[in-house]
mmCIF file of the N, C-alpha and C atoms, coordinates in Angstrom:
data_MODEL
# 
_entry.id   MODEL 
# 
loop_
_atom_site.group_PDB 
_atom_site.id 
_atom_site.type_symbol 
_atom_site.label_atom_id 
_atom_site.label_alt_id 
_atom_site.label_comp_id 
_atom_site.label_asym_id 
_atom_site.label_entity_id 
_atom_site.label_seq_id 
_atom_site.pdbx_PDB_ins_code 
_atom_site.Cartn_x 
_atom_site.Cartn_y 
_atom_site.Cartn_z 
_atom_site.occupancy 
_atom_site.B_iso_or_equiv 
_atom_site.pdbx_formal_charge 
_atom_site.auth_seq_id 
_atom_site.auth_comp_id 
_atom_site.auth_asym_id 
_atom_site.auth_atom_id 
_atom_site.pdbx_PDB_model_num 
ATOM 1   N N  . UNK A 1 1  ? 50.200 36.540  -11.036 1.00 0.00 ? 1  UNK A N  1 
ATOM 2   C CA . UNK A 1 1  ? 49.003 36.429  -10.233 1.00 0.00 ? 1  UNK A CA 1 
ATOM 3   C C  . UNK A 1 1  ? 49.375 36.548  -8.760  1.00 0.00 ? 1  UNK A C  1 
ATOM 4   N N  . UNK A 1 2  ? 48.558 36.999  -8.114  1.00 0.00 ? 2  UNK A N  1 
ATOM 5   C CA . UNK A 1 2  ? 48.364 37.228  -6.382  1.00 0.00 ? 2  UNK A CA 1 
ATOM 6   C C  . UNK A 1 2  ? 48.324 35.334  -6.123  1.00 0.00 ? 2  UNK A C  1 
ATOM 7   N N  . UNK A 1 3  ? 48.778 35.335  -4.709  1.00 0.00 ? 3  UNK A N  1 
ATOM 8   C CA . UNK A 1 3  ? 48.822 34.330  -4.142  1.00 0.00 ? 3  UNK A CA 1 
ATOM 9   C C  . UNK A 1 3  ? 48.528 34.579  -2.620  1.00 0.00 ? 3  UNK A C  1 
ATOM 10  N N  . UNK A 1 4  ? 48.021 33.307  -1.860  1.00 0.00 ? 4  UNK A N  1 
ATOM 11  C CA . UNK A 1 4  ? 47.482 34.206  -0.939  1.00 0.00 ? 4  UNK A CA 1 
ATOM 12  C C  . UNK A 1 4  ? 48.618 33.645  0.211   1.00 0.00 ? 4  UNK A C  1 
ATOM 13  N N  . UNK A 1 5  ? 49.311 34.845  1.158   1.00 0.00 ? 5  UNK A N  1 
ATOM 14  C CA . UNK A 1 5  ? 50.168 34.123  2.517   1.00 0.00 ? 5  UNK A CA 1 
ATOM 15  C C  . UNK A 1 5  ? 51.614 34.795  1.314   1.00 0.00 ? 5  UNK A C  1 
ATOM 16  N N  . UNK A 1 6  ? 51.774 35.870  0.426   1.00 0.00 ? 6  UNK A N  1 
ATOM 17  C CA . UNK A 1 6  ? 52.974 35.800  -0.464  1.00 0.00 ? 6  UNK A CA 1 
ATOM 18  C C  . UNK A 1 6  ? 52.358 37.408  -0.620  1.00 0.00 ? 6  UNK A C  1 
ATOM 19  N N  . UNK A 1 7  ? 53.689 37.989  -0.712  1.00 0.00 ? 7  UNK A N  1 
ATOM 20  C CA . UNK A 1 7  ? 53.495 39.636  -1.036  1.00 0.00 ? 7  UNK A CA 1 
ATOM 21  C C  . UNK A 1 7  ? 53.193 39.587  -2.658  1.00 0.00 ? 7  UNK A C  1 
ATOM 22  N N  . UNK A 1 8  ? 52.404 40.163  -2.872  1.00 0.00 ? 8  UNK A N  1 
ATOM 23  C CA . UNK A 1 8  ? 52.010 41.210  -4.820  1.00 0.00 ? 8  UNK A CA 1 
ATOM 24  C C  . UNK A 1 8  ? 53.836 41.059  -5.205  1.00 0.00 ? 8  UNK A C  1 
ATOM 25  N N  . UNK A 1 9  ? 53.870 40.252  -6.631  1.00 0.00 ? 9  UNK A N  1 
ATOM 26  C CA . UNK A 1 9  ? 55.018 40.395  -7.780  1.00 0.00 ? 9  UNK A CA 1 
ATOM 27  C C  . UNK A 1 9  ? 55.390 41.697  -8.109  1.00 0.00 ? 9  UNK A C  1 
ATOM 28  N N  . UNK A 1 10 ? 56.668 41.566  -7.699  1.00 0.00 ? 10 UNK A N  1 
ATOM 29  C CA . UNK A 1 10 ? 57.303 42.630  -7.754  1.00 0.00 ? 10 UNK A CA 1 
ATOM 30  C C  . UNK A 1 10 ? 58.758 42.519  -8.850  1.00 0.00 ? 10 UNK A C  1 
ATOM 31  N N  . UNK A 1 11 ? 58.804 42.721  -9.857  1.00 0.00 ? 11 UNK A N  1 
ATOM 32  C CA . UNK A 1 11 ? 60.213 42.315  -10.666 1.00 0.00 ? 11 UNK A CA 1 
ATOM 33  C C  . UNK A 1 11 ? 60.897 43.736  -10.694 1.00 0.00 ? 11 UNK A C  1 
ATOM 34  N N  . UNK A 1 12 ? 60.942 44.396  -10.208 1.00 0.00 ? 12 UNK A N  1 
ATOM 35  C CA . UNK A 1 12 ? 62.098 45.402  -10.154 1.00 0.00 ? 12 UNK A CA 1 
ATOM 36  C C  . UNK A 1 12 ? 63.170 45.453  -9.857  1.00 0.00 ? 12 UNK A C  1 
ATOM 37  N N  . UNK A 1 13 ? 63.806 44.167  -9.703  1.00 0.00 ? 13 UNK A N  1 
ATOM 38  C CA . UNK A 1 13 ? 64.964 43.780  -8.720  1.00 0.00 ? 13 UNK A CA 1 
ATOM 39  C C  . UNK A 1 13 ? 65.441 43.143  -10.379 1.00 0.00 ? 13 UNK A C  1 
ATOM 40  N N  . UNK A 1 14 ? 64.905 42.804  -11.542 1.00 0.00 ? 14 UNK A N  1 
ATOM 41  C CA . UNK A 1 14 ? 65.340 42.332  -12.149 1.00 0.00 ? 14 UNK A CA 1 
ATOM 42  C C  . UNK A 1 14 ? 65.710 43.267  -13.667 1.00 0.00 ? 14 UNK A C  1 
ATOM 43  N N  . UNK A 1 15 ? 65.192 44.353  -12.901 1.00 0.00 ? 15 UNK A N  1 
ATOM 44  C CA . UNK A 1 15 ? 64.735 45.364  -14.247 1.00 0.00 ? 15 UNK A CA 1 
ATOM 45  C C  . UNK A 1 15 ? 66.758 45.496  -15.388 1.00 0.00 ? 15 UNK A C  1 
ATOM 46  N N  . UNK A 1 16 ? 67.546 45.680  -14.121 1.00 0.00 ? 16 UNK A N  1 
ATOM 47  C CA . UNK A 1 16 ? 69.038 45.562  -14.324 1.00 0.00 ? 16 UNK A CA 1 
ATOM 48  C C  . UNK A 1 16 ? 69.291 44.149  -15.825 1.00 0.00 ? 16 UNK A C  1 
ATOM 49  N N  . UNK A 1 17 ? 68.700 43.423  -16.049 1.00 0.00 ? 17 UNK A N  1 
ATOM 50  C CA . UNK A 1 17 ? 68.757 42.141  -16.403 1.00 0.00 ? 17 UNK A CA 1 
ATOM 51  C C  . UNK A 1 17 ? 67.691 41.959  -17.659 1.00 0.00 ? 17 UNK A C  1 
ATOM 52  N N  . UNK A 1 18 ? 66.735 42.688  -17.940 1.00 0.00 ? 18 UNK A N  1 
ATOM 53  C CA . UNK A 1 18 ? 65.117 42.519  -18.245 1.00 0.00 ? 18 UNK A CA 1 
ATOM 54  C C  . UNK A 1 18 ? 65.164 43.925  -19.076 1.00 0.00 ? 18 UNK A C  1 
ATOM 55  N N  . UNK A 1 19 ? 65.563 45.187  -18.045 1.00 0.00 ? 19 UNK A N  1 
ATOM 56  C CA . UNK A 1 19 ? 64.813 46.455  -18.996 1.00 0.00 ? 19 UNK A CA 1 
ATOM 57  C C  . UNK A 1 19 ? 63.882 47.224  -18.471 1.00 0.00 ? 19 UNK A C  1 
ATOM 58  N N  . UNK A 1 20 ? 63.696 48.418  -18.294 1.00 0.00 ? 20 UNK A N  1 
ATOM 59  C CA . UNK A 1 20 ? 62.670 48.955  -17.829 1.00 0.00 ? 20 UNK A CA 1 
ATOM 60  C C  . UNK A 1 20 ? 61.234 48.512  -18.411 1.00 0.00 ? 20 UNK A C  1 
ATOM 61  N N  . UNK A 1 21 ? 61.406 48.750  -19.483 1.00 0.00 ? 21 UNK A N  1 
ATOM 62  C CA . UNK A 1 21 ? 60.338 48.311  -20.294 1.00 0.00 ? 21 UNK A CA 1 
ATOM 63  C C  . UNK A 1 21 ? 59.313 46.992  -20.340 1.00 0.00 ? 21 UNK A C  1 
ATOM 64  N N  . UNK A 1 22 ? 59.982 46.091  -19.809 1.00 0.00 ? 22 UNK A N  1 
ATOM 65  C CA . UNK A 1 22 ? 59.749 44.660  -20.162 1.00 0.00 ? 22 UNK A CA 1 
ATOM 66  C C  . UNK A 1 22 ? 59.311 44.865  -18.345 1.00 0.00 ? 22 UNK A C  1 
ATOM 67  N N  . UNK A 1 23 ? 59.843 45.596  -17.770 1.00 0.00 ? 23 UNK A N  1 
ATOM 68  C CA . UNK A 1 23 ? 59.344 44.998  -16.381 1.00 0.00 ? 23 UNK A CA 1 
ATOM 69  C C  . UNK A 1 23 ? 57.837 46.064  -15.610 1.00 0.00 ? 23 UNK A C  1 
ATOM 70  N N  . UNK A 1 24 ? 57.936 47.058  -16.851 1.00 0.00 ? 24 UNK A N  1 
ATOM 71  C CA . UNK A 1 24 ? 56.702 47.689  -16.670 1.00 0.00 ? 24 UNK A CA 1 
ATOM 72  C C  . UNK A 1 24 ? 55.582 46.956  -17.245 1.00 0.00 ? 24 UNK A C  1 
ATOM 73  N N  . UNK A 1 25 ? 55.759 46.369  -18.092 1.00 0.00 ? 25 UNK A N  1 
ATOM 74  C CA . UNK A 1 25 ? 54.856 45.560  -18.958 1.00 0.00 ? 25 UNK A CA 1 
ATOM 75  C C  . UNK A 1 25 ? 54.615 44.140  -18.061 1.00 0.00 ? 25 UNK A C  1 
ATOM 76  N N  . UNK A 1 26 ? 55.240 43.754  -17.305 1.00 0.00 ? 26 UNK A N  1 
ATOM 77  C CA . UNK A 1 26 ? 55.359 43.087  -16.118 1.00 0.00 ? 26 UNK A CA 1 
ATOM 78  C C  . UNK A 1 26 ? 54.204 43.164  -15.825 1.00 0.00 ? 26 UNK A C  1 
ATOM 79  N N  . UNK A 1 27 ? 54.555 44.236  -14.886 1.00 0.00 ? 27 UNK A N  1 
ATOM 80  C CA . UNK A 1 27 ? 53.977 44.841  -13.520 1.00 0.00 ? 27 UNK A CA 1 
ATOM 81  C C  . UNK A 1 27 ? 52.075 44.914  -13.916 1.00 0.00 ? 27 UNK A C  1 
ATOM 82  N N  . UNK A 1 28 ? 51.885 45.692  -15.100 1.00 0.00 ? 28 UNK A N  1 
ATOM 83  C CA . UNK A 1 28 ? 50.712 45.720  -15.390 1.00 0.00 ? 28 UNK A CA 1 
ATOM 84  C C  . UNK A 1 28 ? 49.833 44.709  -15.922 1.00 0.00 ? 28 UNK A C  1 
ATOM 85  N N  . UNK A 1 29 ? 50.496 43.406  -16.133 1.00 0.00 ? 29 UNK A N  1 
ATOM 86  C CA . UNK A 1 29 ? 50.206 42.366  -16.164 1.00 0.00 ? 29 UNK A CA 1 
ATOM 87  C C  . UNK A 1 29 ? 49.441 41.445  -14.881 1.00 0.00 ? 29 UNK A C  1 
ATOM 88  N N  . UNK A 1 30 ? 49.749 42.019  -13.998 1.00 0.00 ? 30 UNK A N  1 
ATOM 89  C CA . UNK A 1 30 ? 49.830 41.287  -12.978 1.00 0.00 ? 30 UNK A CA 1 
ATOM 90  C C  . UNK A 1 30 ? 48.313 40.811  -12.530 1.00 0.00 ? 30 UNK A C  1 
ATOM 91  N N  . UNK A 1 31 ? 47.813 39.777  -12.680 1.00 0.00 ? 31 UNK A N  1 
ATOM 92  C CA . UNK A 1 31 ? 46.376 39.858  -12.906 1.00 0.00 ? 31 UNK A CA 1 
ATOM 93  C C  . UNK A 1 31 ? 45.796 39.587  -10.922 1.00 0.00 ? 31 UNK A C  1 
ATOM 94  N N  . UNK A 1 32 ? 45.059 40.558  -10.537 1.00 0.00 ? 32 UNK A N  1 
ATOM 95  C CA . UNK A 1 32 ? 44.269 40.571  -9.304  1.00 0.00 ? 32 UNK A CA 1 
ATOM 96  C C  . UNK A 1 32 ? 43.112 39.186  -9.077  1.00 0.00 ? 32 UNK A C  1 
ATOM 97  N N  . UNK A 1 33 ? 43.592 38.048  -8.332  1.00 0.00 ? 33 UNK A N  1 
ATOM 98  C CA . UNK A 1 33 ? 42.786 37.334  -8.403  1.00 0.00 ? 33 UNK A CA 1 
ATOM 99  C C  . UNK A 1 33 ? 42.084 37.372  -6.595  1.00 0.00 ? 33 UNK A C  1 
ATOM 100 N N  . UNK A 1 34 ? 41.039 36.885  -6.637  1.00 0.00 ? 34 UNK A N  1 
ATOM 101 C CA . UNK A 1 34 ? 40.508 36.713  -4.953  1.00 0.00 ? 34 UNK A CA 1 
ATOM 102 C C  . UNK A 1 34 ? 41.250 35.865  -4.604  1.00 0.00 ? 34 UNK A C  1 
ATOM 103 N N  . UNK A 1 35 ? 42.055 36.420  -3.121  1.00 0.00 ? 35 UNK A N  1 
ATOM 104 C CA . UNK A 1 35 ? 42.801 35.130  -2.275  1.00 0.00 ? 35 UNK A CA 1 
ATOM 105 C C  . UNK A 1 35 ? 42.181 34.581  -1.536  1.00 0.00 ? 35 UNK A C  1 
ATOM 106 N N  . UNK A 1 36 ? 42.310 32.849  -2.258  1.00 0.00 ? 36 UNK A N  1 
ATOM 107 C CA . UNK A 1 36 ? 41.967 32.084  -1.051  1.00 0.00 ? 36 UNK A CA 1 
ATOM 108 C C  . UNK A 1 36 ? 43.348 31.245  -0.339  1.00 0.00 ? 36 UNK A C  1 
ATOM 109 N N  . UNK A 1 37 ? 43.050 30.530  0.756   1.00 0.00 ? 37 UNK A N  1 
ATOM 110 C CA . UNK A 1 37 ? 44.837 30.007  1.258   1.00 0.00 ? 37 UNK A CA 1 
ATOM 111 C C  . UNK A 1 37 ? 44.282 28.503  1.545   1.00 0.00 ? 37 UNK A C  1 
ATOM 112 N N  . UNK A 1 38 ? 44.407 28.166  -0.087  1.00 0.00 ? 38 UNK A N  1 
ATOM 113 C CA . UNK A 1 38 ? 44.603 26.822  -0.217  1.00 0.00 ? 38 UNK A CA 1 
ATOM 114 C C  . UNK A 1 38 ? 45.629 26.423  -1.405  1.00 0.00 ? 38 UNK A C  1 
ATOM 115 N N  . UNK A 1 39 ? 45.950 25.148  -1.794  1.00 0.00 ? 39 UNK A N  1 
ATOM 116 C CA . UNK A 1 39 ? 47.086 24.605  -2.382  1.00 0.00 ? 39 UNK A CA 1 
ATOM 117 C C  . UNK A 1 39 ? 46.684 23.937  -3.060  1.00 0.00 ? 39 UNK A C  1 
ATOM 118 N N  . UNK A 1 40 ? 47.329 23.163  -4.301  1.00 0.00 ? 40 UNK A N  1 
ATOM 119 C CA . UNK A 1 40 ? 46.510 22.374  -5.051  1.00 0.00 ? 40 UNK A CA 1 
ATOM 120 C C  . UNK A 1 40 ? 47.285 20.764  -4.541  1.00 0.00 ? 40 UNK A C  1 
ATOM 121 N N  . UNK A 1 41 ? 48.009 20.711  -3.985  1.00 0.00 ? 41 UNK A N  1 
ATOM 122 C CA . UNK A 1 41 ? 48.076 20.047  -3.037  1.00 0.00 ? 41 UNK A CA 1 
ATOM 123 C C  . UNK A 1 41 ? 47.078 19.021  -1.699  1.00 0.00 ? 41 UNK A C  1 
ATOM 124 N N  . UNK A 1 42 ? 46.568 20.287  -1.329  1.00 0.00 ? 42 UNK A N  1 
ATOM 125 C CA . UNK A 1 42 ? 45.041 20.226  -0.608  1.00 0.00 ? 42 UNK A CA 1 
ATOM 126 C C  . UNK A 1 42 ? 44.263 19.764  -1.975  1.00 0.00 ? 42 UNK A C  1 
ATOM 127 N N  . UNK A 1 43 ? 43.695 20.449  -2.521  1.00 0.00 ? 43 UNK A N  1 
ATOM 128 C CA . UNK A 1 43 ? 42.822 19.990  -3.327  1.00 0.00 ? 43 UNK A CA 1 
ATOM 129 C C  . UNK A 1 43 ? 42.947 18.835  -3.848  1.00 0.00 ? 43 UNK A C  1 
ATOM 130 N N  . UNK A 1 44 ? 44.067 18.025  -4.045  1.00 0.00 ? 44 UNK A N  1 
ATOM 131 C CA . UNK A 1 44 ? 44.229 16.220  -4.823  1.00 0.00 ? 44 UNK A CA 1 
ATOM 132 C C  . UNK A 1 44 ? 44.249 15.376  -3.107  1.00 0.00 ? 44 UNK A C  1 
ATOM 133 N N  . UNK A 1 45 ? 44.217 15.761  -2.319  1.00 0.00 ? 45 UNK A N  1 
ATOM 134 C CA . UNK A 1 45 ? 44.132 14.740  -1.200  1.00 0.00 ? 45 UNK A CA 1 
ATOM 135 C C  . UNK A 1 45 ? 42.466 15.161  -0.606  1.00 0.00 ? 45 UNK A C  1 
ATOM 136 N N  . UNK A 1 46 ? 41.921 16.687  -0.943  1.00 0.00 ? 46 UNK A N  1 
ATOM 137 C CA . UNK A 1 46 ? 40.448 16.225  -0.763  1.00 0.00 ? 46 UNK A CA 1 
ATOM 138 C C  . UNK A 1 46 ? 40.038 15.439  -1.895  1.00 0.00 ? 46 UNK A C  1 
ATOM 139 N N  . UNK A 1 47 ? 40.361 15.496  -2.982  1.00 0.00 ? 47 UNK A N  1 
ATOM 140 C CA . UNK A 1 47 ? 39.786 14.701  -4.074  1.00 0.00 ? 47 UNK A CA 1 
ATOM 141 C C  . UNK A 1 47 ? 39.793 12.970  -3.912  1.00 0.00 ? 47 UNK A C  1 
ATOM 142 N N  . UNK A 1 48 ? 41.299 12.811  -3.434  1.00 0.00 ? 48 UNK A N  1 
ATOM 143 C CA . UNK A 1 48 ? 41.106 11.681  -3.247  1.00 0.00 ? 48 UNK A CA 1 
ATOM 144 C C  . UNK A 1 48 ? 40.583 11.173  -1.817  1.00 0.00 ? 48 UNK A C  1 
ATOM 145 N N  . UNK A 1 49 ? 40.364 11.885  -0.716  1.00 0.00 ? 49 UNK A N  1 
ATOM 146 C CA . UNK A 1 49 ? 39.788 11.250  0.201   1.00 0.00 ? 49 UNK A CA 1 
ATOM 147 C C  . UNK A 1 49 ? 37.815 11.355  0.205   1.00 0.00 ? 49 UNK A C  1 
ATOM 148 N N  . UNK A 1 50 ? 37.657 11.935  -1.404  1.00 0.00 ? 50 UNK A N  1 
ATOM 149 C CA . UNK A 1 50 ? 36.048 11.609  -1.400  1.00 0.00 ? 50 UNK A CA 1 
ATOM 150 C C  . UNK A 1 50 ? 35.408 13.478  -0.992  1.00 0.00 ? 50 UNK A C  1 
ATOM 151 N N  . UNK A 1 51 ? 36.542 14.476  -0.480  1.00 0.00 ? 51 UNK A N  1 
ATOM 152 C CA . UNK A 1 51 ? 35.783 15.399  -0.241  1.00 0.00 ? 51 UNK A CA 1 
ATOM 153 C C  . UNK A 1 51 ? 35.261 16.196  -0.947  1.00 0.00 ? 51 UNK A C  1 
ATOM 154 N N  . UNK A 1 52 ? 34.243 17.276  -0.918  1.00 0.00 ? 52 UNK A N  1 
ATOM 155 C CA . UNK A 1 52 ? 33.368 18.080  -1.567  1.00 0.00 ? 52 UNK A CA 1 
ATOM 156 C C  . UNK A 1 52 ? 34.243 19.399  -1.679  1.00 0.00 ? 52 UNK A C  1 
ATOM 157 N N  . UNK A 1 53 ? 35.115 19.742  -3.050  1.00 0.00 ? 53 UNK A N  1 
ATOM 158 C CA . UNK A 1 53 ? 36.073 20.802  -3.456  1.00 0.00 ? 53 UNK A CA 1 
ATOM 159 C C  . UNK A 1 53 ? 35.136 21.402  -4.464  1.00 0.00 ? 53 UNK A C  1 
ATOM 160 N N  . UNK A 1 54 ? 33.707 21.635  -4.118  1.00 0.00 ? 54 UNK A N  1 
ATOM 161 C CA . UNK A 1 54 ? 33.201 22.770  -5.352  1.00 0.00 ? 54 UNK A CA 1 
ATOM 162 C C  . UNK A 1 54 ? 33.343 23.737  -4.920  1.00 0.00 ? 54 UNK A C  1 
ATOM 163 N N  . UNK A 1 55 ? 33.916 24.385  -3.535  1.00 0.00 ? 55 UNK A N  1 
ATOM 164 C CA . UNK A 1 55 ? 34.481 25.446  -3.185  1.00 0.00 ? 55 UNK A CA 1 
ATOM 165 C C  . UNK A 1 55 ? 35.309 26.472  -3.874  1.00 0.00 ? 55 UNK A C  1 
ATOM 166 N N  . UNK A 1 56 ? 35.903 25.174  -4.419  1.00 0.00 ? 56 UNK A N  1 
ATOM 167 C CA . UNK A 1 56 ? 38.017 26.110  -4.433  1.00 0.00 ? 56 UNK A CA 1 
ATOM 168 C C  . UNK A 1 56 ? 37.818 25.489  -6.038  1.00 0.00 ? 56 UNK A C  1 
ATOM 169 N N  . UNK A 1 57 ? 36.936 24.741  -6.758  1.00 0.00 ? 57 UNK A N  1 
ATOM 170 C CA . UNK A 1 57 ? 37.160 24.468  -7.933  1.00 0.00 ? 57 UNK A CA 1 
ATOM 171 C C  . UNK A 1 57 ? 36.192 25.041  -8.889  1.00 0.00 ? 57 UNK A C  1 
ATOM 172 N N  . UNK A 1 58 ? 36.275 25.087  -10.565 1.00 0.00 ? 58 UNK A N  1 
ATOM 173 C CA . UNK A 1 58 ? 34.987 25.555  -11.187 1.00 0.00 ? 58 UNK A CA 1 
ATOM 174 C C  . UNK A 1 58 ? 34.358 23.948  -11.225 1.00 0.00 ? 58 UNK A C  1 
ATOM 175 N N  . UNK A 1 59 ? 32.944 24.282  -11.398 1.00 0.00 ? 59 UNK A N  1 
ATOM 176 C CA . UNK A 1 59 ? 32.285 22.945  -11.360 1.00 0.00 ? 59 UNK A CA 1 
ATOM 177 C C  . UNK A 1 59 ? 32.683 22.030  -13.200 1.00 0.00 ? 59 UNK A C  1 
ATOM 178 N N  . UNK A 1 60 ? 32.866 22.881  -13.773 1.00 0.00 ? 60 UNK A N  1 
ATOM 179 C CA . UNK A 1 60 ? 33.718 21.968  -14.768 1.00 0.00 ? 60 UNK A CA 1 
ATOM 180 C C  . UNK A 1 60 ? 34.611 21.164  -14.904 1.00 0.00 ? 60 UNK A C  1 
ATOM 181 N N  . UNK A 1 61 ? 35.595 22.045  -14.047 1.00 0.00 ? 61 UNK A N  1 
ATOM 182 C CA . UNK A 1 61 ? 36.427 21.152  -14.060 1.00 0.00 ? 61 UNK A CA 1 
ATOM 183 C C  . UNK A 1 61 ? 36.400 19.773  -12.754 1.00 0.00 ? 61 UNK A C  1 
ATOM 184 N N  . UNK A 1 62 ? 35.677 20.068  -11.946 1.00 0.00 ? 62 UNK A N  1 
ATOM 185 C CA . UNK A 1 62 ? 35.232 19.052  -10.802 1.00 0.00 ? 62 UNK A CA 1 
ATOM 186 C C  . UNK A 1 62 ? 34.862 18.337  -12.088 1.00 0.00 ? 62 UNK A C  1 
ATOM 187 N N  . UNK A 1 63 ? 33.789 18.523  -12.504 1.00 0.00 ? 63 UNK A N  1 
ATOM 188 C CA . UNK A 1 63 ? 32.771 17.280  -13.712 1.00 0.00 ? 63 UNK A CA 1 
ATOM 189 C C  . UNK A 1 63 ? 34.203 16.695  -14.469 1.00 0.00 ? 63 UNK A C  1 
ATOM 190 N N  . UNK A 1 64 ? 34.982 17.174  -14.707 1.00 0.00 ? 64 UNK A N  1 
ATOM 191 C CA . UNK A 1 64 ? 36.013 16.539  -16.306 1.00 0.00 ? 64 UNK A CA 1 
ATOM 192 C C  . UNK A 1 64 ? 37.156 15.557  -14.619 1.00 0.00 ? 64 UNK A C  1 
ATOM 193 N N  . UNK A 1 65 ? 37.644 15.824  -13.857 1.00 0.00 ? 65 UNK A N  1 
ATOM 194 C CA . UNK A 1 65 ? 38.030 15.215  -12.722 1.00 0.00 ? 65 UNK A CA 1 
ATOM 195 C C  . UNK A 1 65 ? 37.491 14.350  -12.357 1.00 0.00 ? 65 UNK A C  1 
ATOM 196 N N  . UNK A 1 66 ? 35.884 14.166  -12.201 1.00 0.00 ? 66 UNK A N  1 
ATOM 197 C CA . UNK A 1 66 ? 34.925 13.113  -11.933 1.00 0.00 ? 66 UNK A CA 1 
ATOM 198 C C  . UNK A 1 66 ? 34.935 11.775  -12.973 1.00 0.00 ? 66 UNK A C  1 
ATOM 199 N N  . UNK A 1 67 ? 34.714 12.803  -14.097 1.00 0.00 ? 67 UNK A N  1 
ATOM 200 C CA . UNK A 1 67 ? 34.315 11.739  -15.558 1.00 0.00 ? 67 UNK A CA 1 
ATOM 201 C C  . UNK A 1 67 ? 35.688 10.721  -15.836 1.00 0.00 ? 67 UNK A C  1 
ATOM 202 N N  . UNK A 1 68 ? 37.009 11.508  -15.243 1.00 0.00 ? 68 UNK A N  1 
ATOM 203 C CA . UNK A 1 68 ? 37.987 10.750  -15.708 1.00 0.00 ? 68 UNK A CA 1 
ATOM 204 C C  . UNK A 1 68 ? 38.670 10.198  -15.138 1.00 0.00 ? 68 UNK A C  1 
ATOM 205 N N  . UNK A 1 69 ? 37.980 10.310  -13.450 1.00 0.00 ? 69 UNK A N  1 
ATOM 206 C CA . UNK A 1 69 ? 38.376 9.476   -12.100 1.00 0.00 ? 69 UNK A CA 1 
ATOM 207 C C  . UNK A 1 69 ? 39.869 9.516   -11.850 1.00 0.00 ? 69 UNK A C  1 
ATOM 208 N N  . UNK A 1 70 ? 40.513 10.976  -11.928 1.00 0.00 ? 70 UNK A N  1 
ATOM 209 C CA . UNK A 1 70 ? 41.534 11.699  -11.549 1.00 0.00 ? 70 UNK A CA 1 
ATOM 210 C C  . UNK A 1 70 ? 41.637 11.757  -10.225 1.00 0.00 ? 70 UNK A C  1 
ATOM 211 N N  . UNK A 1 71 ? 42.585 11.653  -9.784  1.00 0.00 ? 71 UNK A N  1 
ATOM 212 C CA . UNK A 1 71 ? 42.973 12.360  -7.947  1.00 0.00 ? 71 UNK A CA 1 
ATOM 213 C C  . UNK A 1 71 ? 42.270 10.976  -6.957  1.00 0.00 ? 71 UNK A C  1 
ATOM 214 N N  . UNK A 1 72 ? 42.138 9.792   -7.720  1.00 0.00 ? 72 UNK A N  1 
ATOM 215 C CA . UNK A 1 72 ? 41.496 9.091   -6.716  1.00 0.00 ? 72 UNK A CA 1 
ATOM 216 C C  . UNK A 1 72 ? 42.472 8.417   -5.698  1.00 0.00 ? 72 UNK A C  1 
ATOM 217 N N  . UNK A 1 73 ? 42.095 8.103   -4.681  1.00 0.00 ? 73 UNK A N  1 
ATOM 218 C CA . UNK A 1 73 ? 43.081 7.425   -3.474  1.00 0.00 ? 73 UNK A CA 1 
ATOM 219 C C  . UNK A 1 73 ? 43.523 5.543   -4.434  1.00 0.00 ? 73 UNK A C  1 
ATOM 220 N N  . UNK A 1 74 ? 44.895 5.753   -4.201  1.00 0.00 ? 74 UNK A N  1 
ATOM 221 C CA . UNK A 1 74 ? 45.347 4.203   -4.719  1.00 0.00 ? 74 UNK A CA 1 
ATOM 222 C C  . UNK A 1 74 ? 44.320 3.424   -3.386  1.00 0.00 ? 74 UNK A C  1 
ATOM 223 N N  . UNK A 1 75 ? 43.556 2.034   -4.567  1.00 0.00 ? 75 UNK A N  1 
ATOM 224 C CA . UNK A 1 75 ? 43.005 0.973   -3.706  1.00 0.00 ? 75 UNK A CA 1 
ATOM 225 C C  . UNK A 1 75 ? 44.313 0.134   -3.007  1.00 0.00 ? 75 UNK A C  1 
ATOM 226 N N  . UNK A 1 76 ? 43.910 -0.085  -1.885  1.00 0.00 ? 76 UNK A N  1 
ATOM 227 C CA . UNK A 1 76 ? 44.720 -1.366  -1.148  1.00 0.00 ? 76 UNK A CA 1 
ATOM 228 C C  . UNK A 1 76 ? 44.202 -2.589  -1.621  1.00 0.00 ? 76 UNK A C  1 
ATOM 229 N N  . UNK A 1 77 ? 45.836 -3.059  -2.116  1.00 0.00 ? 77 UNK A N  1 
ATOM 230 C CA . UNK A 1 77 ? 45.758 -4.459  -2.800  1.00 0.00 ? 77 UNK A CA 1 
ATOM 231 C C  . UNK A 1 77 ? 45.861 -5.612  -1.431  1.00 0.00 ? 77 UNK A C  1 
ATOM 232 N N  . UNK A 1 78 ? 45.188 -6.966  -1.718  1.00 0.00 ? 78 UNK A N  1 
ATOM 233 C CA . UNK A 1 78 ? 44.924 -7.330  -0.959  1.00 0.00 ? 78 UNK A CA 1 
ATOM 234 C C  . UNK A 1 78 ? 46.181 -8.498  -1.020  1.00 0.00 ? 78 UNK A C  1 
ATOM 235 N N  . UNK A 1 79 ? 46.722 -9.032  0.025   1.00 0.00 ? 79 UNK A N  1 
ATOM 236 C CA . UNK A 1 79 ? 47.531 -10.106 -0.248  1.00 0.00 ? 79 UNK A CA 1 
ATOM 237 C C  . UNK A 1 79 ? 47.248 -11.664 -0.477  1.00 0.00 ? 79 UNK A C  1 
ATOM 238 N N  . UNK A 1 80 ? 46.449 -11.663 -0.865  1.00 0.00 ? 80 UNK A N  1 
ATOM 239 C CA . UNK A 1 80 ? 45.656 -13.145 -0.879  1.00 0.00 ? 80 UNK A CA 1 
ATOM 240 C C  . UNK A 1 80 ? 46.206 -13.813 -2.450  1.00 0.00 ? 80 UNK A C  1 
# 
């Protein structure tokens, strides 16, 4: 897959190792997705700071993240 801020997969450098064959079958693999330049990184610290990621996510999986209160910020324990 494309990534965005990273040049298009290129395995020809490995073909020596792999095969022509296997690295053509590669290549046409390579599935074209829309770049966006975010991280999933970003996405678990908007999650846990409460922000609105129906942007960069499918709303399914936001809903199954919600339902199972994934990515939330650890509560501060109190010392008492």
């Amino acid at each position: 897959m494309y990534r965005a801020g990273f040049d298009k997969p290129d395995f020809t450098g490995y073909e020596e190792h792999w095969g022509r064959g296997r690295i053509e079958k590669l290549q046409r693999n390579i599935i074209p997705t829309p770049l966006i330049d975010i991280n999933s990184t970003d996405i678990r610290k908007g999650l846990a700071a409460g922000q609105d990621v129906a942007q960069v996510l499918h709303p399914s999986v936001v809903s199954y993240i919600h339902r199972h209160g994934l990515y939330k910020a650890n509560p501060t324990k109190s010392s008492d």
